[in-house]
C-alpha positions in Angstrom: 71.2 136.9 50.5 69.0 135.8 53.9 70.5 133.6 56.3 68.9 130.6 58.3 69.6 128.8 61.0 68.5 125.3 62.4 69.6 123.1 64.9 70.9 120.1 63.6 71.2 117.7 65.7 73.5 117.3 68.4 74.0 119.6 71.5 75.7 122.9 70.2 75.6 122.0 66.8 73.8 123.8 64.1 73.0 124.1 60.4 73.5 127.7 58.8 71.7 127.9 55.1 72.5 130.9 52.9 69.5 131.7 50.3 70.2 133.8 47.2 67.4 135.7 45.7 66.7 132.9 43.0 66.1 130.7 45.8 70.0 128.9 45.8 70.9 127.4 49.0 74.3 126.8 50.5 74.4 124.8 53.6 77.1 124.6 56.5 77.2 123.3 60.0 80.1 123.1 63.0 79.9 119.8 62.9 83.6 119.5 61.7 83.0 123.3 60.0 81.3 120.9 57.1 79.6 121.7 54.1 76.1 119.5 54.3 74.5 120.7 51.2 74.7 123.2 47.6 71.7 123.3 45.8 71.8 125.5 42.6 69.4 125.9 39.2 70.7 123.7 36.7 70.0 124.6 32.6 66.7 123.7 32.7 66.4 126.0 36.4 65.8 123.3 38.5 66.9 123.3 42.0 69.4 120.7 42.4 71.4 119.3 44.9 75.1 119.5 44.1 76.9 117.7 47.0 77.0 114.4 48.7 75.5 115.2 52.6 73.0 113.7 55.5 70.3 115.9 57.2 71.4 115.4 60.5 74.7 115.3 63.2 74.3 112.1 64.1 74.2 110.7 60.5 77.4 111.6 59.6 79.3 110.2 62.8 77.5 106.8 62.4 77.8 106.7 58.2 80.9 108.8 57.2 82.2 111.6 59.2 84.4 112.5 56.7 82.1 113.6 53.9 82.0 117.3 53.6 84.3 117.8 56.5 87.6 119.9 57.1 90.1 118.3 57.8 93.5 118.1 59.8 95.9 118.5 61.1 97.1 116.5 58.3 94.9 115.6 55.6 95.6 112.5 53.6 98.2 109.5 55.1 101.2 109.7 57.1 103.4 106.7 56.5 103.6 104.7 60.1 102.1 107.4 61.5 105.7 109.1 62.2 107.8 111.6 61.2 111.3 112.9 62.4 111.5 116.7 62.4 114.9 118.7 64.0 116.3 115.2 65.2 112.9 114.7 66.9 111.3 111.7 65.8 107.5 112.4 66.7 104.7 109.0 67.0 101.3 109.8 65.9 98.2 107.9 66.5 97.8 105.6 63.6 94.1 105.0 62.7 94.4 103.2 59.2 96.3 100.5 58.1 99.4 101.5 60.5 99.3 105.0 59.1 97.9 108.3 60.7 95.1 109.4 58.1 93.5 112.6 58.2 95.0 113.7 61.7 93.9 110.6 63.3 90.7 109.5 64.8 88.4 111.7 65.8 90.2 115.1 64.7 88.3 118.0 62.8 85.8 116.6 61.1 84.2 115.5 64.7 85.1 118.5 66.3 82.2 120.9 67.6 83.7 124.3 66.2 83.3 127.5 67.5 81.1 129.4 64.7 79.4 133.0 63.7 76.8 133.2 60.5 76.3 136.6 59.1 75.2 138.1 55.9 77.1 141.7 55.1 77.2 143.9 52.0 75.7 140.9 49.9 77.9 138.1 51.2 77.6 135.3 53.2 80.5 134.5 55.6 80.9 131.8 58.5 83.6 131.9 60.5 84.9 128.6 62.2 87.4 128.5 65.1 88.9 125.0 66.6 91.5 124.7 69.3 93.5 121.5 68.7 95.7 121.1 72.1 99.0 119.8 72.0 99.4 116.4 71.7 96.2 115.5 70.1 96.5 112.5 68.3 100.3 113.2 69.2 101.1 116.2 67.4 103.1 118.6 69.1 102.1 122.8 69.9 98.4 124.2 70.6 97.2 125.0 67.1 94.6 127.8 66.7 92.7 127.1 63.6 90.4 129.4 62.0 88.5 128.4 58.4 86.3 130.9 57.1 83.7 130.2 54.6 82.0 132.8 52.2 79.2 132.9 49.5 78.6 135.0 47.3 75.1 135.8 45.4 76.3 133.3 42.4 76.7 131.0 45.0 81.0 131.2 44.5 82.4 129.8 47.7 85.4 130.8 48.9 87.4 128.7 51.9 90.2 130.7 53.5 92.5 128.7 56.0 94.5 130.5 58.9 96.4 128.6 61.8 98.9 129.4 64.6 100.8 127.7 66.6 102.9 127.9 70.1 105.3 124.6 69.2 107.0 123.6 65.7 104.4 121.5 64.3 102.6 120.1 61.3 99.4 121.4 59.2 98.3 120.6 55.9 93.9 120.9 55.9 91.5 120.1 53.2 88.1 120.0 52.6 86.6 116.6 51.9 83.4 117.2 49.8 82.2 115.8 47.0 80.3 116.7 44.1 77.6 115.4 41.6 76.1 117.4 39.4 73.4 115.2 37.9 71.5 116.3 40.8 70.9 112.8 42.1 73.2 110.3 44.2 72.2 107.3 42.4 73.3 108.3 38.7 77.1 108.4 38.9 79.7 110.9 38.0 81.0 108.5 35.1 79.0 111.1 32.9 80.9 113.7 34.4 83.7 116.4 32.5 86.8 116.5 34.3 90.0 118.7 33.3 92.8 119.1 36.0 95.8 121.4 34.7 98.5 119.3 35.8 101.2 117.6 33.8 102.2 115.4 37.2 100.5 113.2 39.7 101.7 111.0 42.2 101.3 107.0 41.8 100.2 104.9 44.7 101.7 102.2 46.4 99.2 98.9 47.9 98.4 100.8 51.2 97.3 104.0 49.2 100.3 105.6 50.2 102.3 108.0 47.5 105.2 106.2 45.8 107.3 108.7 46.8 107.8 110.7 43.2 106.1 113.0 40.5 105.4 111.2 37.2 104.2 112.3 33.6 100.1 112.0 33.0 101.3 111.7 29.4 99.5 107.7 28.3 98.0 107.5 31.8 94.7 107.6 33.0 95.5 111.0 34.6 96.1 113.1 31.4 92.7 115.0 31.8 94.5 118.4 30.8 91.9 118.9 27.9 90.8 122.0 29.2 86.8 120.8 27.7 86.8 118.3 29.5 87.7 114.4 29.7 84.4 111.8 30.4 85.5 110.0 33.7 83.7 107.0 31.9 86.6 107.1 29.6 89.6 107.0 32.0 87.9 104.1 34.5 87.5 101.9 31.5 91.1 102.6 30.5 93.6 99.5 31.5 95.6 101.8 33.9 97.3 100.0 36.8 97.3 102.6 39.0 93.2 103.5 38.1 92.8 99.4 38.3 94.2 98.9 41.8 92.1 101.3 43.6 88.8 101.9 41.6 89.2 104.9 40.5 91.2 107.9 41.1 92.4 108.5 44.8 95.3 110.3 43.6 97.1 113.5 44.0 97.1 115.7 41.2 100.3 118.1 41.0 99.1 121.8 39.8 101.2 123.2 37.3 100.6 127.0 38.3 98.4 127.1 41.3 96.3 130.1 41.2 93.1 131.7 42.5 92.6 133.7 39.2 92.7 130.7 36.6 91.3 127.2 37.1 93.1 124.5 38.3 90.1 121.8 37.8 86.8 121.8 36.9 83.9 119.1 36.1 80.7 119.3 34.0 77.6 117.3 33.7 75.9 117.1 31.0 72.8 116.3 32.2 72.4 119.4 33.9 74.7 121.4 31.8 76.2 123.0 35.1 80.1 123.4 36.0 82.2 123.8 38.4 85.6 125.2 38.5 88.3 125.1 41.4 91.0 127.5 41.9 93.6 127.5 44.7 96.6 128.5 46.0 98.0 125.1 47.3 100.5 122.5 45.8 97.8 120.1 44.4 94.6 117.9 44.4 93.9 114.8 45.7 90.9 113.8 43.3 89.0 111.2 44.9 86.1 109.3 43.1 84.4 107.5 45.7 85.6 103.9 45.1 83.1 101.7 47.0 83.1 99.0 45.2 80.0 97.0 46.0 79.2 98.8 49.6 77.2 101.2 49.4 75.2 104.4 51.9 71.7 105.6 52.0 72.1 109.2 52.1 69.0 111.8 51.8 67.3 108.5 51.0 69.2 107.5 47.8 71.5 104.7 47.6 75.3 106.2 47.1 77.5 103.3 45.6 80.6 103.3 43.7 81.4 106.7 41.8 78.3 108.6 43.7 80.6 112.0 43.6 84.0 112.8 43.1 86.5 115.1 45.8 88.4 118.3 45.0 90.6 118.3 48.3 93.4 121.1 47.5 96.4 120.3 50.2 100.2 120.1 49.9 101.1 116.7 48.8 99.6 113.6 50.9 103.2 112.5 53.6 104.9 115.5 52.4 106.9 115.4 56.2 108.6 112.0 54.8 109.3 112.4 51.4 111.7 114.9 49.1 110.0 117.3 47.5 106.8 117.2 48.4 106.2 120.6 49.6 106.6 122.0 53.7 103.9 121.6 55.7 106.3 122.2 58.8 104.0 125.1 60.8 106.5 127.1 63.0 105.1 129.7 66.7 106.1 132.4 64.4 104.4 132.0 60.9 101.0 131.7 60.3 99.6 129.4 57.9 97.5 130.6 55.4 95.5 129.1 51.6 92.8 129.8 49.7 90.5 127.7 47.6 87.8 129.1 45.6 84.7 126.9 43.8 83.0 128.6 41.3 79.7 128.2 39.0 79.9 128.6 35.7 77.5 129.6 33.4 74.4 127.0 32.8 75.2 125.9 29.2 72.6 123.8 27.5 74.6 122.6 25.1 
C-alpha cells in the first residue's frame, strides 16, 4: 500500500490516494473528510471507477457538496428545524423546505478538516478532526468530531465515528456516497443487485419527512431481503406509492440485527460482476437512488441523470429527536459517541 498526495484545489485542501499493489486506488480529501473516488478491477480486471465524485474543491461546492461528504451534526431532516430536549425547546437553522437537513447549511461536508494520511503495517488510515462550536447552525455544546477512515489491501474501507461534547447536544453522522458499479456514470444502477436485511422501513410524508412509524416491506417496493439480490429495475417499475412519489427510494431502511460481522446491504452489477457489501453498527439505512428526474450533472465528464448511483448512508433514523422510537441521538459532556461502518469487496464473480 503507497500513499499519494495532491493538492486539490482550494487553500489547505488536499486529495490523499491509497494504491494497492494491483494498482487499486482509494481516494479521500478534507474537503468535508469526503470520499472523491474508489477505483477497483472488475471480473474482466479492468480498473473501474466505483463512486460518483469531481476532480477538484471547487467542483463540488458549485455542483453538489454533498456527494461523498460526511455529514452532520444531524444527517437527514429535522422537522421545522426544532426540537425540545429537557423542557428546552432548541431553533435550528432551517435550510430545506422549513426543515434543518443535514446539519444545516454549510456544516461538514464544507468544512476544511484537520487531517493526517499514513500507511502502517499494510493499511491505509486518515484521520479527520472538525471542531463544530456551539451554536453552529444553532445547535447547542462544542462538538469535537473525529472520523477515521482505513483501507485495507482488498480495498475494505472501514469508517469509525468518535465525538465529544461540553453541552447536551445532538449527533447522528453519515456518509453520503454513492455507488455504481458499471464503472460509468451514464449507464444507471437500474441493472444493479440490491438486498437490505430489513423487515421495516419508514414511509415518507410530501416534504420527504418520515411518517413517524416502522412498517412491514412485505408487498412493497422495499422487500429486497433476497439475500441474491433484487434488480432495482424491478422495484422502480413496481406501482408503489411511496417509490412513485419521490423517484425512487429515499428511504430509511430499518436493520434487523445491525452488525459489523454479517451484511446488512449489499449491491451487484452484473456488468462488472463486482459487489459490495455494507456492514454497521447503526439503527439503519437511508438508501438513496439519486432521483433527478430530468436534471442532470457533468461529473468527470459524463452526464449523471436520474439513477446515476445509489447511497448506503448508515445513521439512526432520519428526526429521531421528534418522534417515538426512533432511536437516541441525544449526545451528553460525558459519553462519547461512537459507530462503525464497514464496505467491503467481494469476490469478482463472472457469472
Amino acid at each position: 500500500m503507497k500513499l499519494e498526495t495532491k493538492a486539490f484545489g482550494l487553500e489547505d485542501v488536499f486529495c490523499y490516494s491509497f494504491i494497492n499493489e494491483k494498482g487499486e486506488i482509494f481516494s479521500a480529501t478534507n474537503l468535508g473528510a469526503r470520499v472523491v473516488s474508489w477505483k477497483v478491477l472488475d471480473k474482466n480486471q479492468r480498473l473501474i471507477e466505483t463512486v460518483l465524485g469531481m476532480d477538484s474543491a471547487t467542483e463540488y461546492l458549485e455542483k453538489d457538496p454533498y456527494i461523498g461528504a460526511t455529514i452532520g451534526r444531524v444527517a437527514g431532516r429535522i422537522a421545522n428545524g426544532r426540537y425540545t430536549y429537557d423542557n428546552q425547546t432548541v431553533q435550528l437553522t432551517q435550510n430545506e423546505q422549513g426543515n434543518t437537513l443535514h446539519g444545516g447549511p454549510h456544516s461538514f461536508e464544507e468544512a476544511v478538516w484537520e487531517a493526517e494520511a499514513t500507511v502502517e503495517n499494510g493499511l491505509g488510515k486518515i484521520v479527520f478532526h472538525l471542531f463544530s462550536p456551539a451554536g453552529e447552525n444553532g445547535f447547542p455544546g462544542d462538538l469535537n468530531v473525529k472520523v477515521t477512515y482505513t483501507i485495507s489491501e482488498d480495498m475494505t474501507w472501514q469508517i469509525d465515528y468518535e465525538a465529544k461534547t461540553n453541552e447536551t447536544t445532538l449527533f447522528n453522522p453519515t456518509n453520503h456516497v454513492y455507488f455504481n458499479l458499471n464503472g460509468h456514470y451514464e449507464q444507471t444502477i437500474d441493472n444493479h443487485l440490491l438486498y437490505v436485511n430489513a423487515d421495516r422501513y419508514v414511509p415518507l410524508l410530501a416534504n420527504n419527512l418520515p411518517v413517524g412509524k416502522k412498517q412491514s416491506v412485505v408487498e412493497t417496493a422495499f422487500d429486497v431481503r433476497d439475500e441474491t439480490g433484487t434488480r432495482l429495475e424491478d422495484v422502480f417499475s413496481l406501482t408503489d406509492e411511496q417509490v412513485l412519489a419521490v423517484g425512487g427510494y429515499d428511504h430509511p431502511f430499518v436493520l434487523n440485527q445491525p452488525s459489523l460481522e454479517t451484511p446488512q446491504a449489499s449491491i451487484k452489477s452484473l456488468e462488472t460482476g463486482l459487489t459490495l457489501s455494507v456492514y454497521t453498527d447503526a439503527a439503519s439505512i437511508v438508501i438513496f437512488t439519486l432521483n433527478l428526474g430530468d436534471k442532470t450533472i457533468m461529473m468527470r465528464e459524463q452526464e449523471v441523470k436520474h439513477h446515476s448511483g445509489i447511497t448506503f448512508e448508515t445513521q439512526a433514523l432520519p428526526d429521531a429527536i421528534n418522534q417515538e422510537d426512533f432511536g437516541d441521538i441525544v449526545l451528553k459532556p460525558n459519553d462519547v459517541f461512537r459507530s462503525t461502518t464497514i464496505y467491503r469487496w467481494h469476490e469478482k464473480n463472472p457469472h
